[in-house]
Backbone as CSV, one residue per row, in Angstrom:
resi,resn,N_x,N_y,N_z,CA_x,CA_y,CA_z,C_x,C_y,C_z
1,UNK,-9.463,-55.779,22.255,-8.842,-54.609,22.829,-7.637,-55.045,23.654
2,UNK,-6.651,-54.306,23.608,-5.335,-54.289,24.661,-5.882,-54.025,26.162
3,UNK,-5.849,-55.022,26.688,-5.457,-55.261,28.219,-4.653,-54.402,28.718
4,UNK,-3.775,-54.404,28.127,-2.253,-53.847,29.021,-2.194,-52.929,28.769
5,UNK,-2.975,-51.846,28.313,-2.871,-50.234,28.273,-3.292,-49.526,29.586
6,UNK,-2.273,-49.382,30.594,-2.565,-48.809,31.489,-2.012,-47.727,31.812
7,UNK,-1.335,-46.445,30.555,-0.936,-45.649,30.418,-1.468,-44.704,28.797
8,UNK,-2.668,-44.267,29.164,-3.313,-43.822,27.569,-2.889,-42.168,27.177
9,UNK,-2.233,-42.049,28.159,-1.883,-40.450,27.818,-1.046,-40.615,26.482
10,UNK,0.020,-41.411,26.369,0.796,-40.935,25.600,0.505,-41.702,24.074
11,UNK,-0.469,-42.595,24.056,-1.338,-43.022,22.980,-2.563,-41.451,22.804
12,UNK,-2.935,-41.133,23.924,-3.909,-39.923,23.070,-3.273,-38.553,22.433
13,UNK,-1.978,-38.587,23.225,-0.953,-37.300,22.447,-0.681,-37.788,20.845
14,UNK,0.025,-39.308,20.795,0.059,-39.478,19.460,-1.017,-39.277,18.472
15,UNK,-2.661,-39.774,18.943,-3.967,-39.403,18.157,-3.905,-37.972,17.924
16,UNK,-3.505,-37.215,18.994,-4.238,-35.944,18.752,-3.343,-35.760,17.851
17,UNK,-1.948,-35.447,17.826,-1.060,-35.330,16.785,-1.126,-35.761,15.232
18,UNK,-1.190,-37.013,15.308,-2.226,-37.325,14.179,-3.356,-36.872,13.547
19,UNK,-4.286,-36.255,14.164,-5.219,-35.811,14.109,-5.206,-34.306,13.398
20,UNK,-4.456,-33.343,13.872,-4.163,-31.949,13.631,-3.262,-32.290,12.513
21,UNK,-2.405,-32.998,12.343,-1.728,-33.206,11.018,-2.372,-33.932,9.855
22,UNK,-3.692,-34.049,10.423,-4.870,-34.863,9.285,-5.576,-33.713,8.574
23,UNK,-5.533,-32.669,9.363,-6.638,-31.551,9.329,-5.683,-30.557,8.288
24,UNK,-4.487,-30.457,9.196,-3.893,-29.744,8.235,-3.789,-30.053,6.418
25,UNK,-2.935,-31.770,6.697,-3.007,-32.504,4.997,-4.167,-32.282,4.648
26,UNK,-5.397,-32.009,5.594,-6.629,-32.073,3.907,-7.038,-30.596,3.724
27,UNK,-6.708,-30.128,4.488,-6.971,-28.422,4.365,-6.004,-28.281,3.190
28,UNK,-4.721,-28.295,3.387,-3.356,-28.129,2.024,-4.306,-28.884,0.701
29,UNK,-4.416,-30.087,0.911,-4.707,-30.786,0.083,-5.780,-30.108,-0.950
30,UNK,-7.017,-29.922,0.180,-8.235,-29.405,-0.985,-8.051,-28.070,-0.905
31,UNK,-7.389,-26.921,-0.604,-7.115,-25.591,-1.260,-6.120,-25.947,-2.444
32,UNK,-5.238,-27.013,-2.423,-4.572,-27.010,-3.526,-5.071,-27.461,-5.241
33,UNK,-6.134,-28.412,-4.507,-7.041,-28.924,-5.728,-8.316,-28.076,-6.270
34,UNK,-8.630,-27.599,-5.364,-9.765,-26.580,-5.285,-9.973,-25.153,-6.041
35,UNK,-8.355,-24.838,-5.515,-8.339,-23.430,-5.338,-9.187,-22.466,-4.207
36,UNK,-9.262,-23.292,-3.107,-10.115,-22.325,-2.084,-11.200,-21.789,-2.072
37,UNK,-11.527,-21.526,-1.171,-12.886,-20.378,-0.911,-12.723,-19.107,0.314
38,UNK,-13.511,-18.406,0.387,-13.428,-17.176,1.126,-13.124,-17.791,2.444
39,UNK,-13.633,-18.966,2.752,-13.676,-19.595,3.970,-12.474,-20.585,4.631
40,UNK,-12.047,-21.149,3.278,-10.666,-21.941,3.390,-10.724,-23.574,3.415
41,UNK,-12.205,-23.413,3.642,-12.361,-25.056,3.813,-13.962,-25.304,2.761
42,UNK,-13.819,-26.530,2.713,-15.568,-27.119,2.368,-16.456,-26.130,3.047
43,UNK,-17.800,-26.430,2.150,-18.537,-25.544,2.900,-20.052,-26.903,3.364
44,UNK,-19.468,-27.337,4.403,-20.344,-28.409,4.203,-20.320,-28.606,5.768
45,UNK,-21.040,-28.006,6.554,-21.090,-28.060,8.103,-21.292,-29.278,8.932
46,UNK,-20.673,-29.311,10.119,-21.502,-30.748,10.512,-20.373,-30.798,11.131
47,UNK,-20.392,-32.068,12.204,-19.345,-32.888,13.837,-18.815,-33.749,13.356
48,UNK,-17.697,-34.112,13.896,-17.577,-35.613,13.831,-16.757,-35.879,15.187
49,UNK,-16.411,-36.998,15.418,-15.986,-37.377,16.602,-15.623,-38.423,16.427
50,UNK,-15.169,-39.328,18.197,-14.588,-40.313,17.528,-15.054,-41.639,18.621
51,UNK,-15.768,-42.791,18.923,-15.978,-43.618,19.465,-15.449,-44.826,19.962
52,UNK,-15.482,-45.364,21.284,-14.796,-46.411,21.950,-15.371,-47.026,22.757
53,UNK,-15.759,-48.490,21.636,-16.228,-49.457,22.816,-15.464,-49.900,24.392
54,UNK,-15.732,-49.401,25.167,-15.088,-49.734,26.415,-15.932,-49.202,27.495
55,UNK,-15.692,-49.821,28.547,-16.384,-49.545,30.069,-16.259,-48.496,30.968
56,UNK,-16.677,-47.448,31.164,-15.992,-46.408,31.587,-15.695,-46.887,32.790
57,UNK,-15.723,-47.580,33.580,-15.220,-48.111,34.970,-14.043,-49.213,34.814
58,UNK,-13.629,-49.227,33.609,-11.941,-50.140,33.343,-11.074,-49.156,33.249
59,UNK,-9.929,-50.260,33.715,-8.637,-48.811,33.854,-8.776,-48.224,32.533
60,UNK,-8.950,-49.119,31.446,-8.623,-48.157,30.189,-9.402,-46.985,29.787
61,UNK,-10.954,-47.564,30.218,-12.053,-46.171,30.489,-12.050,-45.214,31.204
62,UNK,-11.218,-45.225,32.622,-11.235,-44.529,33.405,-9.600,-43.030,32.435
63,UNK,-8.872,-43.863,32.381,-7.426,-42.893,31.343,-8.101,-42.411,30.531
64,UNK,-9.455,-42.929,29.595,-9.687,-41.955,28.796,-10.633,-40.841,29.268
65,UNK,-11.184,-41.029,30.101,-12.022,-39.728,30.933,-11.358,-38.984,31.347
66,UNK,-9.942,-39.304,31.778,-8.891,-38.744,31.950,-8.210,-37.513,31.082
67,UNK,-8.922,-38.509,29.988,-7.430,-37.053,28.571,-8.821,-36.784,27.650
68,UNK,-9.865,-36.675,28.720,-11.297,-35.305,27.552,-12.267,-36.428,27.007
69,UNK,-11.921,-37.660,26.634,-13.652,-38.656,26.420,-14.619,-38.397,26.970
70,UNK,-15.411,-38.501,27.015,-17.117,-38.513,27.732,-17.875,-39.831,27.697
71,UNK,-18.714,-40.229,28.211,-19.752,-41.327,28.530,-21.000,-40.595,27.399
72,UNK,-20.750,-42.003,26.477,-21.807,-41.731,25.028,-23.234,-41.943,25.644
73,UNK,-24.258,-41.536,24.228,-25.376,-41.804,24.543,-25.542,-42.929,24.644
74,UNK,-24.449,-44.189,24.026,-24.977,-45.023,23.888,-23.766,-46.381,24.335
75,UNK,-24.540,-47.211,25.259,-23.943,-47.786,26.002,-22.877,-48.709,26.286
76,UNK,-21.668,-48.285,26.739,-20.631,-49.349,26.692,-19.504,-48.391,25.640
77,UNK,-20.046,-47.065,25.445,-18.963,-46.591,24.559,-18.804,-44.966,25.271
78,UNK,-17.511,-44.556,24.703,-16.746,-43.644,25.345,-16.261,-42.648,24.328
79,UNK,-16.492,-41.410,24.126,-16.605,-40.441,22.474,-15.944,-39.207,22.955
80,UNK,-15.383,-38.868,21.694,-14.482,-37.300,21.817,-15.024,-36.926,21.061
81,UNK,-15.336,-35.785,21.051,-16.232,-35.054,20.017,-14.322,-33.891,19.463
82,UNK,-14.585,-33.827,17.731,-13.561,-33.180,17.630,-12.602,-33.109,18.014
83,UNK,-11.489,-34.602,17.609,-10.353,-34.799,18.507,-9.005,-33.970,18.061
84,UNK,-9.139,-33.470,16.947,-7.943,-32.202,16.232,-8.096,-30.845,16.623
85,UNK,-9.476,-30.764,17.429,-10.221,-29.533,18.031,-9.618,-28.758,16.953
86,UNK,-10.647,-28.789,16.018,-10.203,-27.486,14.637,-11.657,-27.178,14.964
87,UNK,-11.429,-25.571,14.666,-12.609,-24.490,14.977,-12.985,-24.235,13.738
88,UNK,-12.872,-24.676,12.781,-13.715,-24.235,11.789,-15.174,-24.810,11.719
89,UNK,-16.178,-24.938,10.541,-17.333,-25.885,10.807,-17.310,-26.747,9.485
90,UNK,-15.974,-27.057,8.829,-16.771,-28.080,7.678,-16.726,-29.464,8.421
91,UNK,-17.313,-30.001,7.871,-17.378,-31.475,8.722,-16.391,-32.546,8.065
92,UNK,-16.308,-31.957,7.292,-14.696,-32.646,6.096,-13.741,-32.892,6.656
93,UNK,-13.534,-31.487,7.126,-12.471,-31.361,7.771,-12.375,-32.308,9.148
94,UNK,-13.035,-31.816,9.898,-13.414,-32.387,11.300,-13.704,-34.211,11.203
95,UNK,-13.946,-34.820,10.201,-13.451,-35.800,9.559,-12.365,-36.708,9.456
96,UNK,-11.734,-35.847,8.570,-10.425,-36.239,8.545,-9.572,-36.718,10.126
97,UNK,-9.925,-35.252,10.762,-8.826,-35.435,11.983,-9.521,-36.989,13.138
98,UNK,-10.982,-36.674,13.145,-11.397,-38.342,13.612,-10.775,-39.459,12.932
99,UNK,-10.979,-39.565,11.431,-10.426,-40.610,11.219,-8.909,-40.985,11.715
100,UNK,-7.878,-40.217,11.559,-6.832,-40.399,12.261,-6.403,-40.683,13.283
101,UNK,-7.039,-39.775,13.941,-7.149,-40.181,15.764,-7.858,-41.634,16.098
102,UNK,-8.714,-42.280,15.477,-9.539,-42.993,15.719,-8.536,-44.332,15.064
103,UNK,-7.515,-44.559,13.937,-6.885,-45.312,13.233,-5.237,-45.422,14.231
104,UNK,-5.007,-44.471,15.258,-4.096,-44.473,16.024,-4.556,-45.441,17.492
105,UNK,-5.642,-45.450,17.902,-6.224,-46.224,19.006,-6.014,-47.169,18.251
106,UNK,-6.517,-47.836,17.167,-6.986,-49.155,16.646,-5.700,-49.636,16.582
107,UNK,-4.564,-49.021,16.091,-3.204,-49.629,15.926,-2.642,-49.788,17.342
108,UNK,-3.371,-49.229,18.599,-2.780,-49.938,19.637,-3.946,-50.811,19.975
109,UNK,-4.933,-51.722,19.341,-5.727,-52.240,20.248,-6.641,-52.178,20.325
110,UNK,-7.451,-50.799,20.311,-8.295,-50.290,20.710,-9.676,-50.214,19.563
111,UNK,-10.878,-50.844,19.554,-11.894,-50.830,19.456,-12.495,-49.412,19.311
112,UNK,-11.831,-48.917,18.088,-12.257,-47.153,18.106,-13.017,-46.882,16.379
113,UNK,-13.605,-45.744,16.472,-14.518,-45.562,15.283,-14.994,-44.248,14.717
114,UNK,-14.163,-43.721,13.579,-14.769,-42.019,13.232,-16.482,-42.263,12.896
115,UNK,-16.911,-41.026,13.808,-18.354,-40.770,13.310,-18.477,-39.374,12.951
116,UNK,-19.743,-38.957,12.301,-19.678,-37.584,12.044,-21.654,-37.393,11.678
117,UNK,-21.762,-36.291,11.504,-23.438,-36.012,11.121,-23.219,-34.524,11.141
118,UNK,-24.081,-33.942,9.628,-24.365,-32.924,8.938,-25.024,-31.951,10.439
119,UNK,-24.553,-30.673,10.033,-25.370,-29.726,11.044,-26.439,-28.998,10.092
């Protein structure tokens, strides 16, 4: 992990950005291949989010509690649930935008990881 990130705001604007433009490309994407549904998306429910090994008491843990992370169930890691915050419920979707967000930390450094599970 990067040491020297002691400014994560403008690394989590780029994720989120990333992120909503992930959601969008696969929304375009699979109505275009698809042809849609009443709903607009997969119909395949479920979370995803996005995970970070780090300490919530390091500067870098503390910036991300800062811009909406939370303290996981599980220890030594730090999670956004739905980082494209898309309101729909396929988990496809909600997918996509983790993986992005989660591939934007890693390119600065960061020890990050899309997860997801069926509702």
């Amino acid at each position: 992990m990067n040491k020297n990130i002691t400014d994560f705001r403008q690394i989590h604007s780029d994720a989120t950005i990333a992120a909503k433009k992930a959601v969008r490309d696969f929304l375009s994407n699979w109505n275009e291949k698809t042809g849609g549904n009443e709903y607009g998306e997969p119909m395949y429910c479920g979370f995803s989010w996005v995970d970070v090994k780090v300490r919530s008491n390091s500067k870098l843990g503390k910036a991300m509690l800062n811009t909406g992370f939370e303290k996981s169930w599980e220890r030594g890691y730090l999670n956004m649930w739905n980082p494209a915050d898309y309101h729909g419920q396929s988990m496809d979707v909600k997918q996509a935008g983790a993986r992005a967000y989660a591939q934007i930390l890693r390119n600065h450094g960061i020890e990050a990881y899309a997860g997801s599970r069926a509702d």
